[in-house]
PyMOL Python script that loads the backbone (N, CA, C, O; Angstrom):
from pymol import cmd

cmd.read_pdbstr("""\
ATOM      1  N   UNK A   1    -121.684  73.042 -14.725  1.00  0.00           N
ATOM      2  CA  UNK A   1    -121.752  72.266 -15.950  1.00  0.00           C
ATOM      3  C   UNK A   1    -122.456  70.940 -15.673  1.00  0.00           C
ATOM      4  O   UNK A   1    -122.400  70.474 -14.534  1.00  0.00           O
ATOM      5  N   UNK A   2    -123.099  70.319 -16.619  1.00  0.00           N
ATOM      6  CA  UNK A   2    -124.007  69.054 -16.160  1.00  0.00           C
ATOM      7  C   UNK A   2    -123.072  67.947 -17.110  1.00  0.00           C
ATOM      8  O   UNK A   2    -122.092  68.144 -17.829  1.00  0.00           O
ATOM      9  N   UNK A   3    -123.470  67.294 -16.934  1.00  0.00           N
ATOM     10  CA  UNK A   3    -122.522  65.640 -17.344  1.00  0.00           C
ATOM     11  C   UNK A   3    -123.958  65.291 -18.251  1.00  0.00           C
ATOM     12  O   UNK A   3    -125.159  65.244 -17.982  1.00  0.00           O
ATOM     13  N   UNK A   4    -122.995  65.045 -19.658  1.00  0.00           N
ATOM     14  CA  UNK A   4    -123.928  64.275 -20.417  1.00  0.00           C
ATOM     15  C   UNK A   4    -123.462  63.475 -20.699  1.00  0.00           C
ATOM     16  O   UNK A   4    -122.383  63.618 -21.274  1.00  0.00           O
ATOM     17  N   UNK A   5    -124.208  61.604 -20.370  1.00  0.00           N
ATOM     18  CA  UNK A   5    -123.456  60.383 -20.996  1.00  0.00           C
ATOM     19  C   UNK A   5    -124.377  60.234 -22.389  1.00  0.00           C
ATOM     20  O   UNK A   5    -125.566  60.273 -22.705  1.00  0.00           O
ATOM     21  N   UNK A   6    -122.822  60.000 -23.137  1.00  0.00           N
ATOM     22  CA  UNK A   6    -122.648  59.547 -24.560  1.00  0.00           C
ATOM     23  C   UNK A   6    -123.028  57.882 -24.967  1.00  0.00           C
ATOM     24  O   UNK A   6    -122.164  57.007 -25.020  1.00  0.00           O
ATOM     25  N   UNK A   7    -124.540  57.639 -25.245  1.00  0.00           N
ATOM     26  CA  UNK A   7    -124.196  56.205 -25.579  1.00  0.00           C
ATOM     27  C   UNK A   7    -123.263  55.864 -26.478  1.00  0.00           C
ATOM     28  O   UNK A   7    -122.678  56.790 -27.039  1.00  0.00           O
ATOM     29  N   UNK A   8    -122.859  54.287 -26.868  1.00  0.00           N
ATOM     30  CA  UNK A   8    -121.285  53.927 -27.904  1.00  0.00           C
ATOM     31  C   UNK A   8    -122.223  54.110 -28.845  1.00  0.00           C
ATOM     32  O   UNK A   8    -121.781  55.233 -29.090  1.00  0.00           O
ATOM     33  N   UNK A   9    -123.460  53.979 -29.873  1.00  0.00           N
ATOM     34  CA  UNK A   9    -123.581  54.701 -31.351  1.00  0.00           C
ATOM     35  C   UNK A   9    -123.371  55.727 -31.326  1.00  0.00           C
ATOM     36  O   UNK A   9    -122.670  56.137 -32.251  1.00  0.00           O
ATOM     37  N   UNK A  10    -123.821  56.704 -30.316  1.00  0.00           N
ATOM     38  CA  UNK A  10    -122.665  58.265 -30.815  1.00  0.00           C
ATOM     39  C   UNK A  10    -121.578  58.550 -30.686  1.00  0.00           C
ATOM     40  O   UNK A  10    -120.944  59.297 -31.432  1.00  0.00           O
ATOM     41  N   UNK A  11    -121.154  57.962 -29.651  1.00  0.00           N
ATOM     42  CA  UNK A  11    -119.436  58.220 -29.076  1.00  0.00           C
ATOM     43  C   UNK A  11    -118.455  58.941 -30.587  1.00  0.00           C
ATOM     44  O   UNK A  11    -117.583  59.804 -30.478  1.00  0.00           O
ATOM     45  N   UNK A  12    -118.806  58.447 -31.601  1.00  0.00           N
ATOM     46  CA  UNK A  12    -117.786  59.063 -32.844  1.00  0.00           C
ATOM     47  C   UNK A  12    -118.385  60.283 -32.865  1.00  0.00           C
ATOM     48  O   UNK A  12    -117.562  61.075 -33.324  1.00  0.00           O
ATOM     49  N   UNK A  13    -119.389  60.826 -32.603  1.00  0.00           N
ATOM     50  CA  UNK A  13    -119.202  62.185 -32.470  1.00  0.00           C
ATOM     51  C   UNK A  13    -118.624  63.167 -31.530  1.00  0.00           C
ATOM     52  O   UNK A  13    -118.313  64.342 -31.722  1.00  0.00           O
ATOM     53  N   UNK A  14    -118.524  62.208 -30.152  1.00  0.00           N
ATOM     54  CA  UNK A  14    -117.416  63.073 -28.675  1.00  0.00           C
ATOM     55  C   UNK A  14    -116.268  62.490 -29.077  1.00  0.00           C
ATOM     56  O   UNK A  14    -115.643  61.886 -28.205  1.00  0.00           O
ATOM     57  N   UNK A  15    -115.831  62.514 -30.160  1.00  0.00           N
ATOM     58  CA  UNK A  15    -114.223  61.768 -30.218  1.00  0.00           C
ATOM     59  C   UNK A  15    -114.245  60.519 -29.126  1.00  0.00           C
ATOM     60  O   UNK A  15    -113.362  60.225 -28.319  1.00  0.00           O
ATOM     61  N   UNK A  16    -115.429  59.921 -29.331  1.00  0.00           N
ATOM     62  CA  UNK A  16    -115.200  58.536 -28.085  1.00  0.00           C
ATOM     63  C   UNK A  16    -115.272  58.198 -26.937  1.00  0.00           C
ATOM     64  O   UNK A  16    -115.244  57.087 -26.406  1.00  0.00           O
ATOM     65  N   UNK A  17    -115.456  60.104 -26.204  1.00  0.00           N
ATOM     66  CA  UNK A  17    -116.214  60.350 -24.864  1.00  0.00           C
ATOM     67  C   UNK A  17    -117.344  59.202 -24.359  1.00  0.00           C
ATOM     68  O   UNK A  17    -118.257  58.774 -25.066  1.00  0.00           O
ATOM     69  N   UNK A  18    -117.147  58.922 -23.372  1.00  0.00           N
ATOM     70  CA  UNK A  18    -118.395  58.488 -22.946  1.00  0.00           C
ATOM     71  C   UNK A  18    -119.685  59.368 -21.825  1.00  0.00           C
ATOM     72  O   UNK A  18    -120.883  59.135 -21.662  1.00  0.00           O
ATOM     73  N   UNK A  19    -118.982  60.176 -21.360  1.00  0.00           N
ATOM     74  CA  UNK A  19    -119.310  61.459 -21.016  1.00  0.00           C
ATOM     75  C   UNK A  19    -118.287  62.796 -21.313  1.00  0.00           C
ATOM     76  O   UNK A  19    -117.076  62.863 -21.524  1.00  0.00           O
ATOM     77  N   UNK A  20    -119.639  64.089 -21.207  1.00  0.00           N
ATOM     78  CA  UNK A  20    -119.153  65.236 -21.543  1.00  0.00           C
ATOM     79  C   UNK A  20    -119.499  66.154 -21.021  1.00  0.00           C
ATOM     80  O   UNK A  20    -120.711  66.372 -21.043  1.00  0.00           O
ATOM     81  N   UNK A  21    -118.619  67.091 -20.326  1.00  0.00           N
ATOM     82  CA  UNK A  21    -119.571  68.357 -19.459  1.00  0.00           C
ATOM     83  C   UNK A  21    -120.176  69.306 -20.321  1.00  0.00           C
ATOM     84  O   UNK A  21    -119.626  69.078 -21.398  1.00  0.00           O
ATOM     85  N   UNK A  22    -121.202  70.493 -20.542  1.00  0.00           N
ATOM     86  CA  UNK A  22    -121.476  71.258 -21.049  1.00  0.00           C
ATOM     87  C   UNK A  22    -121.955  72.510 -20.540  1.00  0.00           C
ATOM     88  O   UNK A  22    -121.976  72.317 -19.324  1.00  0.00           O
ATOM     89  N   UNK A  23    -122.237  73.340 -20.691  1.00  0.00           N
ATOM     90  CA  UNK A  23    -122.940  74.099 -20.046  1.00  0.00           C
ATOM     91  C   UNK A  23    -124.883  74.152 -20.649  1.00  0.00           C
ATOM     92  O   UNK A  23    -125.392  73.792 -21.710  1.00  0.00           O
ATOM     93  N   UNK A  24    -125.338  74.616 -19.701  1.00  0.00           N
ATOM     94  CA  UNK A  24    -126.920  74.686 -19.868  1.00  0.00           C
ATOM     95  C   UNK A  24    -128.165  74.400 -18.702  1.00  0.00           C
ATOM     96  O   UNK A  24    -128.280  73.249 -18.279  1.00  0.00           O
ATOM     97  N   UNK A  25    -128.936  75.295 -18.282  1.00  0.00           N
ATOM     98  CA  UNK A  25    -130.192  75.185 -17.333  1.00  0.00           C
ATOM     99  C   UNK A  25    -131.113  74.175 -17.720  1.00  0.00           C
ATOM    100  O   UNK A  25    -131.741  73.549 -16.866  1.00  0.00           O
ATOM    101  N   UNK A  26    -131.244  73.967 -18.922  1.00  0.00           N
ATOM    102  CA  UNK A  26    -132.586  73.204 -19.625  1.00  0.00           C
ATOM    103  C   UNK A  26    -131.962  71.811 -20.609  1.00  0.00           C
ATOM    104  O   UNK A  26    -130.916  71.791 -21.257  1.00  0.00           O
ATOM    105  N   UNK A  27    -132.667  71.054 -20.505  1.00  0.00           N
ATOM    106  CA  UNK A  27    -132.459  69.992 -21.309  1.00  0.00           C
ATOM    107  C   UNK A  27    -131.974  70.082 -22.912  1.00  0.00           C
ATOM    108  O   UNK A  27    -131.223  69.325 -23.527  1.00  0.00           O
ATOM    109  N   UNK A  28    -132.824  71.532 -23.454  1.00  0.00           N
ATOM    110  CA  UNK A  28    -132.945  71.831 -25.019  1.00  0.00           C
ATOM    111  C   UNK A  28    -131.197  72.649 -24.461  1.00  0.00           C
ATOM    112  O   UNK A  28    -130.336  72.495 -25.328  1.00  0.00           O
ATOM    113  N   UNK A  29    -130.953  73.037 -23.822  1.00  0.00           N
ATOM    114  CA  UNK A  29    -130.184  73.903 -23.458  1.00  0.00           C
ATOM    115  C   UNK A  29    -128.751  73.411 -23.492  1.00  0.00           C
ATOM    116  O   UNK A  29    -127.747  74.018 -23.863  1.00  0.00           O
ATOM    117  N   UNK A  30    -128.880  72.139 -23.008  1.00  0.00           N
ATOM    118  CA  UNK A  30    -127.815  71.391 -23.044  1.00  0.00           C
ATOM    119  C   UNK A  30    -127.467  70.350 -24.175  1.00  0.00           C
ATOM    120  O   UNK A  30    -126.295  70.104 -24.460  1.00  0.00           O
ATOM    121  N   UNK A  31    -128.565  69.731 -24.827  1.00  0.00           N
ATOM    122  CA  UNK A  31    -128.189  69.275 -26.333  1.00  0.00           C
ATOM    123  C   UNK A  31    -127.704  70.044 -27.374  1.00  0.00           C
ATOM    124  O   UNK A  31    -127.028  69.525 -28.262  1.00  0.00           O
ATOM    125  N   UNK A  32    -128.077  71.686 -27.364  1.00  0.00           N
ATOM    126  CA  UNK A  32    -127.705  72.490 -27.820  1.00  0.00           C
ATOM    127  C   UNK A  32    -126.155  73.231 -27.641  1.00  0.00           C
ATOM    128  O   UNK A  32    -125.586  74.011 -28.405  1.00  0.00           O
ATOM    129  N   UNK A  33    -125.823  72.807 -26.654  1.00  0.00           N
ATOM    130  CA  UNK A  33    -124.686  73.015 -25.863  1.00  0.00           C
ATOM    131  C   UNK A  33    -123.006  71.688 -26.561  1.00  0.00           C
ATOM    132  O   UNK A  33    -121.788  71.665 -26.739  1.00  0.00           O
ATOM    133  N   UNK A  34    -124.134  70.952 -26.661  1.00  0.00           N
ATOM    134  CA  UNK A  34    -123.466  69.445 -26.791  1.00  0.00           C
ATOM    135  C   UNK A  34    -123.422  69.646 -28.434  1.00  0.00           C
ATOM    136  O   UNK A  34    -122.339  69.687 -29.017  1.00  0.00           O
ATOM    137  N   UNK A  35    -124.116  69.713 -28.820  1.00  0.00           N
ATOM    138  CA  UNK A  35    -123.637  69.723 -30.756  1.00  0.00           C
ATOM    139  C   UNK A  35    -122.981  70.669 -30.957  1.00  0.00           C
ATOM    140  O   UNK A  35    -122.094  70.477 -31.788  1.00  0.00           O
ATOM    141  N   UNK A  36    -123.057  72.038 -30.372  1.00  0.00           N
ATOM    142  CA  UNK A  36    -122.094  73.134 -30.699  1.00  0.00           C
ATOM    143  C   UNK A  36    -120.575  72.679 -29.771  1.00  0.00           C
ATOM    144  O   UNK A  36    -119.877  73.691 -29.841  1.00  0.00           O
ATOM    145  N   UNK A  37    -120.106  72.019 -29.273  1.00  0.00           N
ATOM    146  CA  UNK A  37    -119.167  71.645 -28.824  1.00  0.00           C
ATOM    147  C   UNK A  37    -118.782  70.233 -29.911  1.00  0.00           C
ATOM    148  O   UNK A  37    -117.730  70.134 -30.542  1.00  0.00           O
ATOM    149  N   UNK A  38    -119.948  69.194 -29.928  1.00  0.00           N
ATOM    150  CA  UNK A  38    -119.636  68.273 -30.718  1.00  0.00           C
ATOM    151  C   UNK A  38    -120.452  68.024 -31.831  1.00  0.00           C
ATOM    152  O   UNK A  38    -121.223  67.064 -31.844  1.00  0.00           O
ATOM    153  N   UNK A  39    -120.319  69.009 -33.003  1.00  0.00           N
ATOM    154  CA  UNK A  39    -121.301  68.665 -34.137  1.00  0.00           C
ATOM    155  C   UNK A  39    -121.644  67.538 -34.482  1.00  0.00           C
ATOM    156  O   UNK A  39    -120.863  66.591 -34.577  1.00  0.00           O
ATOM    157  N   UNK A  40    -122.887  67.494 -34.721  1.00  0.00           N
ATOM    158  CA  UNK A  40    -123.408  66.085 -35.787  1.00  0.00           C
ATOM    159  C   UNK A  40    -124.324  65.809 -34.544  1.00  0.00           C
ATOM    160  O   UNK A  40    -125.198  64.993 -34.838  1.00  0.00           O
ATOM    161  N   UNK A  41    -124.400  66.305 -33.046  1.00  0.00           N
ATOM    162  CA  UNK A  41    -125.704  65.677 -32.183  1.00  0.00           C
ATOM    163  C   UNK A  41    -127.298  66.029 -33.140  1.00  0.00           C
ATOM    164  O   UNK A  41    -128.261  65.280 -33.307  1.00  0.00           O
ATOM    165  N   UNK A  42    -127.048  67.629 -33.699  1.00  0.00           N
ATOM    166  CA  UNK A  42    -128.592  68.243 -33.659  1.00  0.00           C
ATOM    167  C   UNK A  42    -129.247  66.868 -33.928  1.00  0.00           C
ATOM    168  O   UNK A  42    -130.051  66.248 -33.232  1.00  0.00           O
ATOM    169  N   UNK A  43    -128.503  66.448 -35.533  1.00  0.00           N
ATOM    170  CA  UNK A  43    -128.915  65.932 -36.944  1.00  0.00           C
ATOM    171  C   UNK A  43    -129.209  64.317 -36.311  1.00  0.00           C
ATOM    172  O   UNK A  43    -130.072  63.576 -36.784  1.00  0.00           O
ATOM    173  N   UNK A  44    -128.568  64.053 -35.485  1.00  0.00           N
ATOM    174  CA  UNK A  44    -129.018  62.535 -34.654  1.00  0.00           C
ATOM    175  C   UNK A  44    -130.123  62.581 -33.618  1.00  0.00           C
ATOM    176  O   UNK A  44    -130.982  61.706 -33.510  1.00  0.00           O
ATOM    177  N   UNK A  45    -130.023  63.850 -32.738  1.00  0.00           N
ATOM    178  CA  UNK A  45    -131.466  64.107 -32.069  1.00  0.00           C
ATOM    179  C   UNK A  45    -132.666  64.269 -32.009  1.00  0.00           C
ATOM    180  O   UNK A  45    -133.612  63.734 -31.431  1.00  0.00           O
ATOM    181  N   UNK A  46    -132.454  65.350 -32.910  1.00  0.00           N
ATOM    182  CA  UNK A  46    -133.905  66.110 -32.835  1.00  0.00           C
ATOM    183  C   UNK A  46    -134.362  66.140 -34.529  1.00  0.00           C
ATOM    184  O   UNK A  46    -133.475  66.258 -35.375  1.00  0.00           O
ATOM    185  N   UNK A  47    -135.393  66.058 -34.816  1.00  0.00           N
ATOM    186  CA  UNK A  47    -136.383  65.627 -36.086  1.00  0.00           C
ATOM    187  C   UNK A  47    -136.579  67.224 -37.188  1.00  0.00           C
ATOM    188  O   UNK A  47    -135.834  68.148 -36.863  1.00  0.00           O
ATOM    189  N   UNK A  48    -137.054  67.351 -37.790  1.00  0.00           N
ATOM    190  CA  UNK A  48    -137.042  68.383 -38.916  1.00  0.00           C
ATOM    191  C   UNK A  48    -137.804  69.820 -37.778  1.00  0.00           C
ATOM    192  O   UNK A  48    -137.162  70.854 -37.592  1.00  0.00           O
ATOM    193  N   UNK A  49    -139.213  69.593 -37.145  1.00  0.00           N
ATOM    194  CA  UNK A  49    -139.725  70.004 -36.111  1.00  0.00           C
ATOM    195  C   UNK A  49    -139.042  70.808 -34.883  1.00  0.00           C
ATOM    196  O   UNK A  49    -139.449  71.906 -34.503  1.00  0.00           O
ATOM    197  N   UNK A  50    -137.884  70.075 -34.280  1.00  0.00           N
ATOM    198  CA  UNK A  50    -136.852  70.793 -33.572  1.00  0.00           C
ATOM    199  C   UNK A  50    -137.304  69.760 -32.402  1.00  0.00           C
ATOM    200  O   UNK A  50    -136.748  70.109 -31.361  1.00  0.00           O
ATOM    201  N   UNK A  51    -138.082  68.659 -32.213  1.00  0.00           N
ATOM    202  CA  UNK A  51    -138.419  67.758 -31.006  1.00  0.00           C
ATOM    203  C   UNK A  51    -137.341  67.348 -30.831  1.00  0.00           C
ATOM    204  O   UNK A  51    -136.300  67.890 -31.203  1.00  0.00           O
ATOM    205  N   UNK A  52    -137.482  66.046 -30.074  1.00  0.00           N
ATOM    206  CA  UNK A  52    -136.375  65.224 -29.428  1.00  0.00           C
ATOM    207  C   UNK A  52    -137.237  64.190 -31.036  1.00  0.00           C
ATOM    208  O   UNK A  52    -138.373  64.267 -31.503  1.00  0.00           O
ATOM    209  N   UNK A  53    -135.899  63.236 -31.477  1.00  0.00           N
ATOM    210  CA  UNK A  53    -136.369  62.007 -32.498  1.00  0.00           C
ATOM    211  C   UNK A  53    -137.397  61.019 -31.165  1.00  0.00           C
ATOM    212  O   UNK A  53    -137.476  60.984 -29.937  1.00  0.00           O
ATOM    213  N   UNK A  54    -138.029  60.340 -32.346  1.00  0.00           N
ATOM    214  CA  UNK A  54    -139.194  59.254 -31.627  1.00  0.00           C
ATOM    215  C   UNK A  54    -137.932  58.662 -30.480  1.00  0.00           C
ATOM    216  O   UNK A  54    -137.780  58.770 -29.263  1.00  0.00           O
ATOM    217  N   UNK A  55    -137.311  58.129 -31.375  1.00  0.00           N
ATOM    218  CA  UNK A  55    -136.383  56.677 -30.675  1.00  0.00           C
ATOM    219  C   UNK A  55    -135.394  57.073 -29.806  1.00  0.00           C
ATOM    220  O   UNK A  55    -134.543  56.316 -29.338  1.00  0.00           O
ATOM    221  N   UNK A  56    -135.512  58.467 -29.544  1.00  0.00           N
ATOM    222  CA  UNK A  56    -134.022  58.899 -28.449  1.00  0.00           C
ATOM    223  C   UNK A  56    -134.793  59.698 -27.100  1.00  0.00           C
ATOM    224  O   UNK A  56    -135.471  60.710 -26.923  1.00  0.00           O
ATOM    225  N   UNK A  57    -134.303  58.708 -26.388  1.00  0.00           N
ATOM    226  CA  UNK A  57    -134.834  58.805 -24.985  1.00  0.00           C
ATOM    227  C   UNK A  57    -133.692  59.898 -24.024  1.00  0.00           C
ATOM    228  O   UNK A  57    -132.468  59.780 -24.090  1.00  0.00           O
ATOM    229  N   UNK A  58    -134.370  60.882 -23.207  1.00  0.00           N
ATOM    230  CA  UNK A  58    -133.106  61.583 -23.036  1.00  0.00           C
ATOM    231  C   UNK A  58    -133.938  61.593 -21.045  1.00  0.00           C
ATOM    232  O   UNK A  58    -135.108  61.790 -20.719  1.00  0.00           O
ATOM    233  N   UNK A  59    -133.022  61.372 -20.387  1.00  0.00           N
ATOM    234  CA  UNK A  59    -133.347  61.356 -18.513  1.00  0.00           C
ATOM    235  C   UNK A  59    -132.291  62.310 -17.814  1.00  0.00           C
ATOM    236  O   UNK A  59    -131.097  62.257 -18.105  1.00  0.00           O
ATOM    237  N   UNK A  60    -132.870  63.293 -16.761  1.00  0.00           N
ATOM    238  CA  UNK A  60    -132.256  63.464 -16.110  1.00  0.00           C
ATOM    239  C   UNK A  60    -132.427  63.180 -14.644  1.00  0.00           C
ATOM    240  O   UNK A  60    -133.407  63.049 -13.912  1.00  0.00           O
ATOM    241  N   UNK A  61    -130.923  63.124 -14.450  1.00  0.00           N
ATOM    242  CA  UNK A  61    -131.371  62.019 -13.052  1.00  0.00           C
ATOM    243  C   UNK A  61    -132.424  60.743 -13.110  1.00  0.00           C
ATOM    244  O   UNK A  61    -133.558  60.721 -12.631  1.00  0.00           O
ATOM    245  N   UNK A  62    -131.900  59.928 -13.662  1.00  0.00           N
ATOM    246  CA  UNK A  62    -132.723  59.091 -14.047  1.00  0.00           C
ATOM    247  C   UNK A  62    -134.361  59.124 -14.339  1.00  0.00           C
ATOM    248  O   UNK A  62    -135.202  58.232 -14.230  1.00  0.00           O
ATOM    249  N   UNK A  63    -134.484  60.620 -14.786  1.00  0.00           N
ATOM    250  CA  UNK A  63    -136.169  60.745 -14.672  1.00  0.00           C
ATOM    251  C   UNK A  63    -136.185  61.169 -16.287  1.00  0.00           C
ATOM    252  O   UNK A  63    -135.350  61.957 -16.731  1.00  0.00           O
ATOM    253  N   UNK A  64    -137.469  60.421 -17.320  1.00  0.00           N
ATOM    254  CA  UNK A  64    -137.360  60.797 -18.564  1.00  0.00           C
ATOM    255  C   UNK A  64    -137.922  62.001 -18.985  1.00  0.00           C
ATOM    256  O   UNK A  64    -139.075  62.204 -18.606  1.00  0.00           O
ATOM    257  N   UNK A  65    -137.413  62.808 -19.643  1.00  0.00           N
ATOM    258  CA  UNK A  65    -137.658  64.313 -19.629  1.00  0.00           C
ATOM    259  C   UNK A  65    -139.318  64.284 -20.318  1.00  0.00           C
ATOM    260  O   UNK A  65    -140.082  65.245 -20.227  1.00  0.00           O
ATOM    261  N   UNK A  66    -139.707  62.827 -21.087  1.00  0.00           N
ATOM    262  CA  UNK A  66    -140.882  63.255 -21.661  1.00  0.00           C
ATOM    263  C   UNK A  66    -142.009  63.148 -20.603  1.00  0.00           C
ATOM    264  O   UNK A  66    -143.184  63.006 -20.942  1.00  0.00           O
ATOM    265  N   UNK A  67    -141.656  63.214 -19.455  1.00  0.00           N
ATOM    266  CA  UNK A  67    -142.782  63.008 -18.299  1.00  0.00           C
ATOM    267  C   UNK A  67    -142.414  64.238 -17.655  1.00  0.00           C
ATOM    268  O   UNK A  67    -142.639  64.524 -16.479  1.00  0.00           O
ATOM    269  N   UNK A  68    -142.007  64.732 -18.258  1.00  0.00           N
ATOM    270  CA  UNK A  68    -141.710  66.082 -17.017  1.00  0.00           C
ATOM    271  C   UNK A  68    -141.756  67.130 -18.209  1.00  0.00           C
ATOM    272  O   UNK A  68    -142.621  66.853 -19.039  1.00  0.00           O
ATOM    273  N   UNK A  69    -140.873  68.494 -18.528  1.00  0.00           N
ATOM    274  CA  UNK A  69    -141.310  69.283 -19.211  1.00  0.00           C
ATOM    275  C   UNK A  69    -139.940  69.349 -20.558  1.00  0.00           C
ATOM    276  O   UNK A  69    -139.149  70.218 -20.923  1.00  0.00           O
ATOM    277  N   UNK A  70    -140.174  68.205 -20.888  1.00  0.00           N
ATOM    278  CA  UNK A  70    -139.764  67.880 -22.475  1.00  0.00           C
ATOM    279  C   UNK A  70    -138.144  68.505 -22.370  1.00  0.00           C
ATOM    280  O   UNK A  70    -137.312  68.302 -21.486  1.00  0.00           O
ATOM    281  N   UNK A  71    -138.034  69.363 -23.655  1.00  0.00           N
ATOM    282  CA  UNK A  71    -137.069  70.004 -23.437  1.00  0.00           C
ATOM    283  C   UNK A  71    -136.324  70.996 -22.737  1.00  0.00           C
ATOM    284  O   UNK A  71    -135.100  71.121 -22.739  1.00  0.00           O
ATOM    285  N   UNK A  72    -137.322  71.819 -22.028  1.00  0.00           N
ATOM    286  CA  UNK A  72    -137.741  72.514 -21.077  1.00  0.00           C
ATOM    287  C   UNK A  72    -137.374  72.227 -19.632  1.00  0.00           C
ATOM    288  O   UNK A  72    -137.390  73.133 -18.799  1.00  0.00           O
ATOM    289  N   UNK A  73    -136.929  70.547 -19.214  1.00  0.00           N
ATOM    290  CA  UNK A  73    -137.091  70.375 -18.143  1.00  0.00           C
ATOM    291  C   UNK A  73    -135.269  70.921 -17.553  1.00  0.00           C
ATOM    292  O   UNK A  73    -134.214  71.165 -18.139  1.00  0.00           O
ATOM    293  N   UNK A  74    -135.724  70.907 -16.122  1.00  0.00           N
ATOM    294  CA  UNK A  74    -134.967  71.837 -15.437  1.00  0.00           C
ATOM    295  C   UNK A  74    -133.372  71.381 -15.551  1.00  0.00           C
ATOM    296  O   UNK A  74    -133.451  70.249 -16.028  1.00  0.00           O
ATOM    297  N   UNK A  75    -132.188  71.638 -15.387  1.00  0.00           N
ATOM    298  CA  UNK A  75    -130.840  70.559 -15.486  1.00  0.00           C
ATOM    299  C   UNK A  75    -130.027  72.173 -14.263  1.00  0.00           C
ATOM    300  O   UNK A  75    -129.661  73.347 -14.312  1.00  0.00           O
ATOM    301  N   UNK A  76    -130.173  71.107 -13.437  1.00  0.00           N
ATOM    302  CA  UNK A  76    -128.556  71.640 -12.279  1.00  0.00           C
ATOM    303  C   UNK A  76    -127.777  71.070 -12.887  1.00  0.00           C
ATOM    304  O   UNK A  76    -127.818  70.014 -13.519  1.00  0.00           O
ATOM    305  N   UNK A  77    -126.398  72.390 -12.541  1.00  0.00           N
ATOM    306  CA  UNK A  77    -125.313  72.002 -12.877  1.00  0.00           C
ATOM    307  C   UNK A  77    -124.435  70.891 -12.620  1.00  0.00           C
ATOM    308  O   UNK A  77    -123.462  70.499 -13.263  1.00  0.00           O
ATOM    309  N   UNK A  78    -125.176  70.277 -11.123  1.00  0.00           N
ATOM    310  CA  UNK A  78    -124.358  68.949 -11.399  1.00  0.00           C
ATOM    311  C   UNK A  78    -125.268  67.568 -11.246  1.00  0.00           C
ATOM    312  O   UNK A  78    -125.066  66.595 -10.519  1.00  0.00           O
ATOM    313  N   UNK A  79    -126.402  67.844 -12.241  1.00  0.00           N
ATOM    314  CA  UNK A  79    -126.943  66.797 -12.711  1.00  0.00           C
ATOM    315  C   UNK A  79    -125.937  66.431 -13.951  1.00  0.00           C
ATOM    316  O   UNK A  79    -124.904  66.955 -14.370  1.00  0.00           O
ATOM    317  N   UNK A  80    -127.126  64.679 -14.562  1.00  0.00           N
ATOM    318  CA  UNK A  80    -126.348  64.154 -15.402  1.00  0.00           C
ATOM    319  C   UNK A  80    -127.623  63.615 -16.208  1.00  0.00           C
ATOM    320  O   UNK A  80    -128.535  62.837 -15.929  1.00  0.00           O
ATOM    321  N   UNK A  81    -127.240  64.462 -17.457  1.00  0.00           N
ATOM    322  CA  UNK A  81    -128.318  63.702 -18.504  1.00  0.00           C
ATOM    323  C   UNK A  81    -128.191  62.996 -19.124  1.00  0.00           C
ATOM    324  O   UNK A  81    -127.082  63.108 -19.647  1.00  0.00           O
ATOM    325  N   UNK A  82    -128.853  61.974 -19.557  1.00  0.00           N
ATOM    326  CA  UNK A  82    -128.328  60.765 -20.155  1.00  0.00           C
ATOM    327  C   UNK A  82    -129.007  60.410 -22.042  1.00  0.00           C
ATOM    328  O   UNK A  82    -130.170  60.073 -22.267  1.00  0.00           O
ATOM    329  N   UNK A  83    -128.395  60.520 -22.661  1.00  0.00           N
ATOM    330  CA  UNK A  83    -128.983  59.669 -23.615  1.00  0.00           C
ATOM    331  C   UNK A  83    -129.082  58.608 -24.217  1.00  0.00           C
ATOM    332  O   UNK A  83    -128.178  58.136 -24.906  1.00  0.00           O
ATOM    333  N   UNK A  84    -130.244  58.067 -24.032  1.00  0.00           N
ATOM    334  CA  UNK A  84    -130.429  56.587 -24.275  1.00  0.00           C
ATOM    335  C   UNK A  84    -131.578  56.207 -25.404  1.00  0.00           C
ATOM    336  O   UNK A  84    -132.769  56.504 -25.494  1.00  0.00           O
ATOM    337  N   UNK A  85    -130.593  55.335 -26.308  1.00  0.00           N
ATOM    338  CA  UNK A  85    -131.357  55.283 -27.430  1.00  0.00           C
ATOM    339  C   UNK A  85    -132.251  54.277 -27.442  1.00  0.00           C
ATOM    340  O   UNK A  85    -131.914  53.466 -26.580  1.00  0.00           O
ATOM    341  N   UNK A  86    -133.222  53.940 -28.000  1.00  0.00           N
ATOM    342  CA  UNK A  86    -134.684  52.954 -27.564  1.00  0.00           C
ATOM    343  C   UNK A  86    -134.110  51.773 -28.798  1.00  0.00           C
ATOM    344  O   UNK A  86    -133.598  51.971 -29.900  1.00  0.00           O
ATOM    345  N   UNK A  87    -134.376  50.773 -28.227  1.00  0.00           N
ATOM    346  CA  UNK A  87    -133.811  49.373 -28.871  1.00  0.00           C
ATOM    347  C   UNK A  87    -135.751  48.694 -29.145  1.00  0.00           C
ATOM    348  O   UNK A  87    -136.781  48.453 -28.515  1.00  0.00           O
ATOM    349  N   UNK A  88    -135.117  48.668 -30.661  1.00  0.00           N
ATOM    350  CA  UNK A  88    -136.714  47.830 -30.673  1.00  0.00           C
ATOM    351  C   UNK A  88    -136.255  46.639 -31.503  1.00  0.00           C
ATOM    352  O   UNK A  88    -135.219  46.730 -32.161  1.00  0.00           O
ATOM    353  N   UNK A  89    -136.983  45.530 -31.498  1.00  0.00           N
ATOM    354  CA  UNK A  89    -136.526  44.295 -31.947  1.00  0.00           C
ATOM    355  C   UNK A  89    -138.232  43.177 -32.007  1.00  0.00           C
ATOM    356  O   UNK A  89    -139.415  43.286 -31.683  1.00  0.00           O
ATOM    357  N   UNK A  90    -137.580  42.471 -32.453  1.00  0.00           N
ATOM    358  CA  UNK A  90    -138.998  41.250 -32.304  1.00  0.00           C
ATOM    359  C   UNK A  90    -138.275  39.891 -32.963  1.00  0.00           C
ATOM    360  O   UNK A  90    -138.904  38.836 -33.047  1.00  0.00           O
TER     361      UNK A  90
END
""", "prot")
cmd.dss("prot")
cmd.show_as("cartoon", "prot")
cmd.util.cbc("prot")
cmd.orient("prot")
């Protein structure tokens, strides 16, 4: 199972988890994993398209999946994917 940390704007969807194990090989694999365990991720993630949203940054092992193979990219079971949401400001 891989460890996914919950940033605190989603946490009300893990009942407040800040991490969560899931099962899944692939990145798409494991967000998919994560809303069917904790509904309401798809609809915060991923865009009408089925992408990852612009503003949600998702790493495993600290490496960002959009430099490697998107949703696709590889997840051992005891990696830890992270989602991190992009802060924009001025």
């Amino acid at each position: 199972m891989a460890t996914v940390r919950i940033p605190t704007q989603l946490r009300t969807l893990s009942g407040g988890a800040a991490e969560v194990s899931v099962d899944g090989s692939t990145v798409g694999e494991v967000l998919k994993a994560l809303d069917a365990a904790y509904p309401g991720f798809q609809a915060r993630l991923f865009d009408d398209a089925g992408g990852l949203r612009r503003f949600v940054n998702v790493f495993v092992a600290d490496e960002d999946v959009r430099f490697s193979d998107g949703l696709g990219t590889a997840v051992e079971p005891s990696q830890t994917v992270s989602i991190i949401p992009a802060v924009a400001g001025g």
